[in-house]
DRENBA-770974 format. One record per residue (C-alpha): chain; z, x, y. Coordinates in steps of 0.05 Angstrom, whole numbers. Last residue first. Layout:
BEGIN
+--------+--------+--------+--------+
! cadena !     zz !     xx !     yy !
+--------+--------+--------+--------+
!      A !      Z !      X !      Y !
...
+--------+--------+--------+--------+
***
This chain:
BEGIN
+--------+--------+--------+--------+
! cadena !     zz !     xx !     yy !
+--------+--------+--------+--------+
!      A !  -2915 !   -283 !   1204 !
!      A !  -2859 !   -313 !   1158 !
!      A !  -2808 !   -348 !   1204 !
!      A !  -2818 !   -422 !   1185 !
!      A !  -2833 !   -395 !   1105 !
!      A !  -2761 !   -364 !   1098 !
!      A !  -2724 !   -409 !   1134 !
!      A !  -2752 !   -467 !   1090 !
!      A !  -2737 !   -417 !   1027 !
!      A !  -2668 !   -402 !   1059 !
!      A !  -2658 !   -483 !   1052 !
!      A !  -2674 !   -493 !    980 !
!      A !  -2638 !   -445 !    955 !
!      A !  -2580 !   -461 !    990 !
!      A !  -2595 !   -535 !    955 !
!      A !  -2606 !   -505 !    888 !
!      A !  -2537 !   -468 !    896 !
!      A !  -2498 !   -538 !    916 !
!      A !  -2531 !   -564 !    852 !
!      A !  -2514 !   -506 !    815 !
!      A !  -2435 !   -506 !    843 !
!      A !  -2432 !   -581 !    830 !
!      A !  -2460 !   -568 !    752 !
!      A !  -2407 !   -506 !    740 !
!      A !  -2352 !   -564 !    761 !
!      A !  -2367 !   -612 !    728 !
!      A !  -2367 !   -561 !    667 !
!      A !  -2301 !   -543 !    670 !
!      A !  -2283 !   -611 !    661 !
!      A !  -2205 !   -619 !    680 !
!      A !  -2165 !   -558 !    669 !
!      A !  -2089 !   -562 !    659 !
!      A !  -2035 !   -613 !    674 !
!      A !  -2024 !   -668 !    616 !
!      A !  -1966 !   -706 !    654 !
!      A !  -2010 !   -765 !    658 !
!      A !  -2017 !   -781 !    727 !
!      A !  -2027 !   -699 !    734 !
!      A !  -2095 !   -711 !    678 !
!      A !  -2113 !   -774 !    721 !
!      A !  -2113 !   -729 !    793 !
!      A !  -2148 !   -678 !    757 !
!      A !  -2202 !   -723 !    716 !
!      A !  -2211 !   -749 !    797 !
!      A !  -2220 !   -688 !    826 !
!      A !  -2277 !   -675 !    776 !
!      A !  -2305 !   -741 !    789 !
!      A !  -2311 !   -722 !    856 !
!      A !  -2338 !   -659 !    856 !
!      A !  -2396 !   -680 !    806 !
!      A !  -2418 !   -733 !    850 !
!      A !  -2415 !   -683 !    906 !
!      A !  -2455 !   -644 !    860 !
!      A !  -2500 !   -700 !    843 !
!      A !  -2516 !   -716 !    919 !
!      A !  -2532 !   -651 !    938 !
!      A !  -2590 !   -656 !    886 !
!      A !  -2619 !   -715 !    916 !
!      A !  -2606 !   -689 !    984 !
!      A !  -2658 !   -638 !    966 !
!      A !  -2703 !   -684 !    931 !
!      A !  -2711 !   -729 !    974 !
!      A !  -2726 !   -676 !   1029 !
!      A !  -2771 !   -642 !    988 !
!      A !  -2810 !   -704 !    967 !
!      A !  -2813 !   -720 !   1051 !
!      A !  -2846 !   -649 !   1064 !
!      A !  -2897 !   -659 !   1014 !
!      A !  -2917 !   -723 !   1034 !
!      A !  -2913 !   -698 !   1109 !
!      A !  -2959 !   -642 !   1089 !
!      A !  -3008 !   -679 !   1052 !
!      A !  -3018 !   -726 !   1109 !
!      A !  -3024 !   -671 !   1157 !
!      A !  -3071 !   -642 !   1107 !
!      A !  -3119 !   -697 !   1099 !
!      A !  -3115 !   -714 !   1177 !
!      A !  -3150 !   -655 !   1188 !
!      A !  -3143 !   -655 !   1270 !
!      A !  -3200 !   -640 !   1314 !
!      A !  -3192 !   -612 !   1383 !
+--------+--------+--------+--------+
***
């Protein structure tokens, strides 16, 4: 048995960027949650009510997306024949 340790290294590089990246990217949109729920909570403090950042919230949804994306692709190539 001979094993290409080229590949196997380039594999586990590969597979370790993903990862990073991946929770990365989670990361920001539960970053993005957050500070959204706190403009809310300042905005009711302050009597003002209404939407708080719009767009914190379209950025968490993406991120969450990517990350979906992300993880059907996996699924996708492990059961590929």
């Amino acid at each position: 048995m001979h094993i290409k340790w080229n590949a196997l290294a380039q594999t586990a590089g590969f597979s370790f960027g993903i990862t990073v990246t991946v929770v990365a990217v989670f990361a920001l949109g539960i970053l993005a949650l957050s500070r959204r729920e706190a403009a809310l909570s300042a905005r009711e403090g302050d009597g003002a009510g209404g939407a708080a950042k719009p767009a914190l919230l379209a950025g968490a949804y993406a991120c969450f997306a990517l990350c979906a994306a992300a993880v059907v692709y996996g699924l996708v190539l492990i059961a590929a024949p």
